[in-house]
C-alpha positions in Angstrom: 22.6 30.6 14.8 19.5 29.9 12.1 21.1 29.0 9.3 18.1 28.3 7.0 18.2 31.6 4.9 17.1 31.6 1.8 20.6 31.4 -0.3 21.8 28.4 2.2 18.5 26.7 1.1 19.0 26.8 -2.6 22.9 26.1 -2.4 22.5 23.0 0.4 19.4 21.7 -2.2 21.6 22.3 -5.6 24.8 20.6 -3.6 22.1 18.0 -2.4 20.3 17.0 -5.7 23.8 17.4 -7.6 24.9 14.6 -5.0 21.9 12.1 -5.4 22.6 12.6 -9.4 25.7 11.5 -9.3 25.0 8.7 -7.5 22.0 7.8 -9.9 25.3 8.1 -12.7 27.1 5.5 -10.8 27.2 1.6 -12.1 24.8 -0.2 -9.5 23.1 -3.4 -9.5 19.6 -3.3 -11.6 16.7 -5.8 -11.6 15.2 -6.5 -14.6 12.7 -4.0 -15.0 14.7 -0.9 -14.2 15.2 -0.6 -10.1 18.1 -0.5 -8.5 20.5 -1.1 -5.5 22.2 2.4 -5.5 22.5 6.2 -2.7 20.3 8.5 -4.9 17.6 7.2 -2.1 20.4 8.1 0.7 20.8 11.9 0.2 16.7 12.3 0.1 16.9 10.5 3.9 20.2 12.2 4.6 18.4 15.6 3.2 15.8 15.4 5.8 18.4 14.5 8.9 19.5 17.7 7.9 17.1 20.1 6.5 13.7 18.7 7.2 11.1 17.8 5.1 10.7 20.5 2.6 14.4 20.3 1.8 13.8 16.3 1.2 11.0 16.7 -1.2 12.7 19.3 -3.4 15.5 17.2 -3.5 13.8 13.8 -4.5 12.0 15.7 -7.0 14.5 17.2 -8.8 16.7 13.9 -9.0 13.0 12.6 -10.2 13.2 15.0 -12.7 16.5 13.7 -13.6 15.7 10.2 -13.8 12.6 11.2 -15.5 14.7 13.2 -18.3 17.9 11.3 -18.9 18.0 7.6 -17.1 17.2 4.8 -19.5 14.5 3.8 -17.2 12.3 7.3 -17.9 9.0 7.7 -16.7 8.8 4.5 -14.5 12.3 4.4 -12.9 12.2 8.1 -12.2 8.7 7.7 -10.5 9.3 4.4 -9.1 12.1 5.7 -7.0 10.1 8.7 -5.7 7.0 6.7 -5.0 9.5 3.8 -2.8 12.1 6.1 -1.4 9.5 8.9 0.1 8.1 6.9 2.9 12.0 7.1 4.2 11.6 10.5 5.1 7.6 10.9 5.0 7.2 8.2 7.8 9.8 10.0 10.2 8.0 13.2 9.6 4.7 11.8 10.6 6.4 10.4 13.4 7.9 13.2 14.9 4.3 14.6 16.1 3.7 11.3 18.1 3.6 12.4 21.9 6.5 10.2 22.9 8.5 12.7 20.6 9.0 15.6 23.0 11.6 17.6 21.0 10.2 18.3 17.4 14.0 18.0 15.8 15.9 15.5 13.9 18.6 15.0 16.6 15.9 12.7 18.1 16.3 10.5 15.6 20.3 9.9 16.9 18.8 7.3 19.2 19.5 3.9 18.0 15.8 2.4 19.2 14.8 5.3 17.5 16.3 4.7 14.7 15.5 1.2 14.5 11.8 1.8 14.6 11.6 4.5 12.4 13.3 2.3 9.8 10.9 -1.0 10.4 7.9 1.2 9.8 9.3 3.4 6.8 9.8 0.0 5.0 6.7 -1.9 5.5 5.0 1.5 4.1 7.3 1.3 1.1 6.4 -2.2 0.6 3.2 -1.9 0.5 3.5 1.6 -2.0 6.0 -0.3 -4.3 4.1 -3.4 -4.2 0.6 -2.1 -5.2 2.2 0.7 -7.5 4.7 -2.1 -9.2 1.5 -5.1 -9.8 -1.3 -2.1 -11.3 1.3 0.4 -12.8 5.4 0.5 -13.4 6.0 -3.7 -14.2 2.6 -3.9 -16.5 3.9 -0.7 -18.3 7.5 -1.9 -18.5 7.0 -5.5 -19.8 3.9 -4.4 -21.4 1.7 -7.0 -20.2 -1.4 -6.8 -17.7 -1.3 -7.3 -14.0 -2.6 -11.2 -13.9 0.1 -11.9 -16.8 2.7 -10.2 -14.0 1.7 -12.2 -11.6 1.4 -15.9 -13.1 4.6 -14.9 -14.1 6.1 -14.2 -10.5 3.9 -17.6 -9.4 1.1 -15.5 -8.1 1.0 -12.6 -5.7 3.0 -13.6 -2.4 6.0 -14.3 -4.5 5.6 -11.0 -6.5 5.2 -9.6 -3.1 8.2 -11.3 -1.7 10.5 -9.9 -5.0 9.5 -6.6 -4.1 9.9 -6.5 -0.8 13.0 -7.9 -1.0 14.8 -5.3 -3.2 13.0 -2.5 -1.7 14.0 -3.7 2.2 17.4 -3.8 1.2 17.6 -0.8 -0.3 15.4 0.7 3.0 18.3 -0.8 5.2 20.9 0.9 2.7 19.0 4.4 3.0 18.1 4.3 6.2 21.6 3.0 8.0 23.7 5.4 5.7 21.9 8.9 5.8 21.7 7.8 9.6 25.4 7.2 10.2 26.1 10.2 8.2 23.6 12.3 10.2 24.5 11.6 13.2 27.5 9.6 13.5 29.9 11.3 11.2 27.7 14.7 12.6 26.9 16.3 10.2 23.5 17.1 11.8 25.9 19.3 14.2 27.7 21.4 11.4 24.9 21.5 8.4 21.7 20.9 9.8 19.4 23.5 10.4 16.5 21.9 12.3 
């Protein structure tokens, strides 16, 4: 049976977004300049297991919002965490119309392999995104100092590279792994999804 009417839409994005809010309430660890180790990332990843893409974007954008409105980090944390956490669930969209994926719907992502390499690629997207969007736009607005000031600071731009991609392939592992296990593991792909 199709679930994806329109009132199971709104109610499974309200539920969703509600869920990745909390989260973003939660006590995590933060790094200096605002990011942090936390789920809110999870339910966008978990929100595309389940619902597909359009689902995943409304509900990253409205936790956005959120973050945007009320987190201490504003403008910058709320964006920040859009800009890193979209390649999660924009890479395995793109992915899924590669020949080698026959069947156009997310219990193809239950493979391990699959899994695996879906996750490798995501994260060196969001790398790169976070890296190039944190050195020219969200660490020279929060410190308020200019890009080359960021990076003597780091000890040039492999290290600053390094920092980055070292908080944002954990939290890729933590996204990734978790809506995954949730997906498919704990099925909820087989009761709630809809694609």
């Amino acid at each position: 049976m199709y679930k994806r009417r329109l009132p199971y839409f709104i109610a499974s994005t309200a539920i969703l977004a509600t869920l990745s809010i909390i989260f973003d309430l939660l006590p995590t660890i933060r790094v200096p300049w605002g990011m942090k180790i936390d789920f809110v990332g999870t339910i966008w990843v978990l929100s595309f297991y389940l619902y597909g893409l359009s689902e995943a974007l409304l509900v990253s954008g409205i936790t956005s919002f959120y973050i945007i409105l009320f987190s201490p980090t504003g403008l910058v944390g709320g964006a920040m965490k859009f800009i890193a956490t979209i390649p999660m669930f924009l890479v395995p969209a793109g992915m899924i119309h590669l020949p080698f994926f026959s069947e156009k719907q997310s219990r193809k992502f239950n493979r391990l392999l699959v899994m695996i390499i879906v996750c490798i690629v995501a994260t060196v997207v969001r790398v790169a995104v976070a890296s190039l969007v944190n050195l020219y736009w969200a660490v020279p607005l929060w410190l308020g100092v200019p890009s080359d000031i960021v990076l003597q600071n780091y000890g040039g731009l492999l290290p600053f590279i390094a920092f980055v991609a070292g908080m944002n392939v954990l939290q890729s592992i933590v996204d990734s792994v978790v809506s995954w296990f949730l997906a498919f593991k704990v099925k909820l792909s087989e009761h709630f999804g809809t694609w």
